[in-house]
C-alpha positions as CSV (number, residue, x, y, z in Angstrom):
1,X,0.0,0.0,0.0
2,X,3.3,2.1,0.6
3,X,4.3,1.6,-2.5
4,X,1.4,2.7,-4.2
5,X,0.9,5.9,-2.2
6,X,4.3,6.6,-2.9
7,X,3.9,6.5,-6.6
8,X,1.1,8.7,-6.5
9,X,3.1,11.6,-4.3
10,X,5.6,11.5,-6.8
11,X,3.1,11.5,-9.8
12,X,1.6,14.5,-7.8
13,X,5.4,15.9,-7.6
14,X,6.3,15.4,-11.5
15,X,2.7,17.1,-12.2
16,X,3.0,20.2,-9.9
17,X,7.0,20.7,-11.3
18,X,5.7,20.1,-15.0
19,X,2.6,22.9,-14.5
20,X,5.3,25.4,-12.5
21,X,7.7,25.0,-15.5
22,X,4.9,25.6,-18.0
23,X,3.7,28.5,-16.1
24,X,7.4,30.0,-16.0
25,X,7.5,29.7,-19.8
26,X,3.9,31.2,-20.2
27,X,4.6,34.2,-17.9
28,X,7.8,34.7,-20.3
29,X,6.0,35.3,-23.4
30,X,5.5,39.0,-24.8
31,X,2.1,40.3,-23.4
32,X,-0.2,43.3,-24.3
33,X,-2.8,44.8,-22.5
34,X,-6.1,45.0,-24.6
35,X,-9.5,46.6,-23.8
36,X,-12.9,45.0,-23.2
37,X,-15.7,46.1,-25.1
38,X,-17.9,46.7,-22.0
39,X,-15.1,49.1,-20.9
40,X,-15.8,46.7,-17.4
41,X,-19.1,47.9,-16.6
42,X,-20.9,44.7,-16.7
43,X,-18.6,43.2,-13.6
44,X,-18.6,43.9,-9.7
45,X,-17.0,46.7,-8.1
46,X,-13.6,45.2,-7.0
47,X,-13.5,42.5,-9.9
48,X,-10.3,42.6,-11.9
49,X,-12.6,43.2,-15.1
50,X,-14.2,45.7,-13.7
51,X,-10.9,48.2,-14.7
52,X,-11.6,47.2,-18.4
53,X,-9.4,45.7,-19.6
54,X,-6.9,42.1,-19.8
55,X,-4.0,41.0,-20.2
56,X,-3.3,38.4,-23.2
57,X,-0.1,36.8,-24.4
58,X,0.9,36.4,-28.2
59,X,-0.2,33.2,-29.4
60,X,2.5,30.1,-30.5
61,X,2.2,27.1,-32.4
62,X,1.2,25.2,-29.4
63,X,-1.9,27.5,-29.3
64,X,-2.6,26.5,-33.5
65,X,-3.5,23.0,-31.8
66,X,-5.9,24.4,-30.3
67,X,-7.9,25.7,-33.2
68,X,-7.5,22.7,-35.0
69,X,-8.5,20.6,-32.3
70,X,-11.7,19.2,-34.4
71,X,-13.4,18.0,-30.9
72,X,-13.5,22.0,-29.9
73,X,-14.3,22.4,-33.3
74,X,-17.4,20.4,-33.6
75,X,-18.8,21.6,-30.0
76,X,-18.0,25.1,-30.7
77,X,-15.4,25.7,-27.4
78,X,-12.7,26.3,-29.7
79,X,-11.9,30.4,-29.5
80,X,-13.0,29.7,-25.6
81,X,-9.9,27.3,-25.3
82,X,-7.9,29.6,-27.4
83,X,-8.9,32.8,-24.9
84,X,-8.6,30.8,-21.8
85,X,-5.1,30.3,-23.5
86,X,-3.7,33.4,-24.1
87,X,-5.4,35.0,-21.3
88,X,-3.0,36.1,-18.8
89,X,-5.2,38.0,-16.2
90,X,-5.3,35.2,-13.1
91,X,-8.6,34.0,-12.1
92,X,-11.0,35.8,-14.9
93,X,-11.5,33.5,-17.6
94,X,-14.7,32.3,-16.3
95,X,-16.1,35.3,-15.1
96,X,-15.5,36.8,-18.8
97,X,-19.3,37.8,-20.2
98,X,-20.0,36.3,-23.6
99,X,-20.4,40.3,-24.9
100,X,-16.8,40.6,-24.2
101,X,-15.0,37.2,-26.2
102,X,-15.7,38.1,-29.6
103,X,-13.7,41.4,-29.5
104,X,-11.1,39.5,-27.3
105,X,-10.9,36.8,-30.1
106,X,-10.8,39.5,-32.9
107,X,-7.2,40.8,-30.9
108,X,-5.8,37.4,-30.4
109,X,-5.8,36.9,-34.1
110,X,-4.5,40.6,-34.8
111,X,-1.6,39.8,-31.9
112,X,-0.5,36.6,-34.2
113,X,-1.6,36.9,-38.2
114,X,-1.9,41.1,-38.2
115,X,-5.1,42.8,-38.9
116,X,-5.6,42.0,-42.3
117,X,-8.7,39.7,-42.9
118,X,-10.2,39.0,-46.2
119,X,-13.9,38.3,-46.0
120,X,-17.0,37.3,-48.8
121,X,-19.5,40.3,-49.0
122,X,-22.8,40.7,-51.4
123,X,-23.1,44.0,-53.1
124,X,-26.5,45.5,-52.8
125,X,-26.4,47.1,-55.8
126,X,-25.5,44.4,-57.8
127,X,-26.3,41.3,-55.9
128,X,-22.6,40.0,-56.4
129,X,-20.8,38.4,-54.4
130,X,-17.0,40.3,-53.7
131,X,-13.9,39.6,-51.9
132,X,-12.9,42.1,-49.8
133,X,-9.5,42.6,-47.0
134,X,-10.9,44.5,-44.1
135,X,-8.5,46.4,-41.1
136,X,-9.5,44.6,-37.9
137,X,-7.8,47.3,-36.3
138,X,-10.3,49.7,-37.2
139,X,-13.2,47.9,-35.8
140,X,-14.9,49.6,-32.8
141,X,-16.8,48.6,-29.6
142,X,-20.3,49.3,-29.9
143,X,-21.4,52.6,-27.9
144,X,-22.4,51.6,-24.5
145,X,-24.2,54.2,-22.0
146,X,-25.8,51.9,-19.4
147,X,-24.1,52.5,-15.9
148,X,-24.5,49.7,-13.8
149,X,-24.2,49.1,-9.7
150,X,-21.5,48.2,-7.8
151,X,-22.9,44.3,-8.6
152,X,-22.2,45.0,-12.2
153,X,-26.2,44.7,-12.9
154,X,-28.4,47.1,-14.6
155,X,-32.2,48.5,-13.8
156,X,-35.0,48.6,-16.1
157,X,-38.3,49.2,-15.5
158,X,-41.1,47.3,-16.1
159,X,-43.9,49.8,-14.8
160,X,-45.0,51.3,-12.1
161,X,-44.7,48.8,-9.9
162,X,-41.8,46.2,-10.9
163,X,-38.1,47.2,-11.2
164,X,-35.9,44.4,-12.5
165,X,-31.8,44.1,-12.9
166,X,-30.2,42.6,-15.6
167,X,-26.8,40.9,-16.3
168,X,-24.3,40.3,-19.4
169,X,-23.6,36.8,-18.6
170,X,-20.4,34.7,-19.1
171,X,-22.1,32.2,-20.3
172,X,-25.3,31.1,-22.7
173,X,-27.9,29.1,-21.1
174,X,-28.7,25.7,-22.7
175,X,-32.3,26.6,-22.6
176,X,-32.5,28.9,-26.4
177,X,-36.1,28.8,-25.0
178,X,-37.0,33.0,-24.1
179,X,-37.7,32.3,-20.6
180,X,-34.5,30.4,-20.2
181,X,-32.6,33.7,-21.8
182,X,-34.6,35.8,-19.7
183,X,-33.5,33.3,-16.4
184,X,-30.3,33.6,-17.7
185,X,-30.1,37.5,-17.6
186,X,-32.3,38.5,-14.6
187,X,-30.8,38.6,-11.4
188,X,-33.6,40.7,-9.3
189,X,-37.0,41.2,-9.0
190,X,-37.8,44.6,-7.3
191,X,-36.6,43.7,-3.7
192,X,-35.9,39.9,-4.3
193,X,-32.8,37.6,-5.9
194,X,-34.3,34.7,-5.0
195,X,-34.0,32.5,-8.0
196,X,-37.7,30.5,-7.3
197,X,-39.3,34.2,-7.1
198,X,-37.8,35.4,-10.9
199,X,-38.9,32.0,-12.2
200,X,-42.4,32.9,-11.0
201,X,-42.4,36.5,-12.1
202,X,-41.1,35.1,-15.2
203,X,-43.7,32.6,-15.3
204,X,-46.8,34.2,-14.0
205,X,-46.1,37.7,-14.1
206,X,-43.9,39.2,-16.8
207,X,-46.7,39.6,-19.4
208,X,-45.5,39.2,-23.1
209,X,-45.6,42.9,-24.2
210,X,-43.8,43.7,-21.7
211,X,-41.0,40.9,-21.9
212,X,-40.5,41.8,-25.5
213,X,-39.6,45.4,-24.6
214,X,-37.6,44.5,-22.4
215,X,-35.7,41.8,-24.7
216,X,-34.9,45.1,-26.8
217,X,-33.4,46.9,-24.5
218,X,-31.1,44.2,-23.1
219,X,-30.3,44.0,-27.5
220,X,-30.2,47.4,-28.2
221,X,-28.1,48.2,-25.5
222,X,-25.6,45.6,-25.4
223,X,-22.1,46.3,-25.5
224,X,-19.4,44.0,-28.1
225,X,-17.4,44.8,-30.6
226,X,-19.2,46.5,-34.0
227,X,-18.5,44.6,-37.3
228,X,-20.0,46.4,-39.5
229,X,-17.6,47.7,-42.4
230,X,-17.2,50.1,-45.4
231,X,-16.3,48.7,-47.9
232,X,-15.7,49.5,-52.0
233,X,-18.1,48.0,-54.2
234,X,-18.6,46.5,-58.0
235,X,-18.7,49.7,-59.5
236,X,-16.5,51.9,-57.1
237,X,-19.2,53.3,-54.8
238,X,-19.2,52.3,-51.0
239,X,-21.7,50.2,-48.7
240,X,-21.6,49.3,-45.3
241,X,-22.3,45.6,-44.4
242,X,-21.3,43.3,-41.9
243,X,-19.4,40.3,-41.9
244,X,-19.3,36.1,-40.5
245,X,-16.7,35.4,-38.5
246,X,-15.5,31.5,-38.0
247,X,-12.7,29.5,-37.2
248,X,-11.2,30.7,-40.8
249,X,-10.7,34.0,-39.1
250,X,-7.2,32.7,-38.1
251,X,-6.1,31.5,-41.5
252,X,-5.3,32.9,-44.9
């Protein structure tokens, strides 16, 4: 029995030396400090997020596994395993609100292929299809206005007598049913953050007018980054359009 408690401490031993090596090597690599889209608002007062911003390492080969890894591919994790990657920040990956990864993902890929990106546009004019390289550089975050509380959260009234607070949540809910978004996102019901009470008001309460106004705030006013883009078309006038972004966004 010795025996075989010994060759688990020193398993434990070889792990814990191979993980401080592999953080030495990480905390090595060049770093740059990038902003989040929310500017931080969405997180607690006192939450390292909360200043707006994260630090992320360049990516290296090693990290080109990652987003080939056709398991992460297939279950869309794949730029989530990339960010918790390169992220640097200790102890925020998890708290990161989905609003925020796109713009993180869009500076991972300028830190290691540059900002050039050629995407597949229609024209409107012509109904074509064109190839056009965009800046990345030159996208912006969306304007955000909202000021929240010191939880991060964000009031909205519902009328007279019903004040609700919101979230920008790290993570999607499995349910893509509405009142499983609206579970998702609601963290109070006027006095109450019981989570029995918001299904209720959800439930019995929250008539649909009014949850579809709602729904159009959160949307309206949600922070990220904006992709929409002017670009040149057929015939040498200019549109603005938007633009896909997959797992090609990190190859040529």
């Amino acid at each position: 029995m010795s025996k075989m408690t010994d060759r688990i401490d020193n398993q434990n031993i070889i792990n814990l030396a191979r993980q401080q090596y592999e953080n030495e090597k990480r905390n090595k690599l060049p770093t740059v400090v990038v902003p989040l889209d929310s500017a931080g608002k969405i997180y607690p007062v006192g939450h390292p997020l909360r200043n707006g911003t994260v630090e992320m390492r360049y990516m290296t080969a090693y990290d080109e596994d990652i987003l080939t890894n056709v398991s992460y591919i297939n279950t869309g994790i794949v730029f989530d395993k990339l960010l918790e990657s390169v992220i640097m920040t200790p102890n925020v990956f998890n708290d990161i609100s989905v609003v925020d990864k796109l713009g993180l993902i869009i500076r991972a890929r300028i830190l290691a292929y540059g900002s050039e990106y050629t995407v597949t546009v229609v024209d409107p004019k012509s109904g074509k299809e064109l190839e056009r390289t965009i800046n990345l550089n030159k996208l912006k975050a969306k304007p955000f206005t909202l000021e929240s509380n010191e939880l991060g959260e964000f009031a909205y009234e519902v009328n007279k007598d019903c004040i609700i607070f919101f979230k920008y949540p790290s993570v999607d809910t499995a349910d893509d049913s509405i009142s499983g978004y609206l579970k998702n996102i609601i963290t109070q019901v006027n006095d109450s953050r019981d989570e029995t009470h918001i299904e209720n008001f959800i439930r019995y309460e929250f008539f649909a007018g009014e949850s579809k106004r709602f729904r159009k705030h959160v949307t309206d006013n949600m922070p990220g980054i904006d992709l929409s883009v002017e670009l040149e078309g057929e015939n040498g006038d200019t549109f603005i359009t938007g633009f896909q972004l997959g797992p090609q966004l990190f190859w040529f």
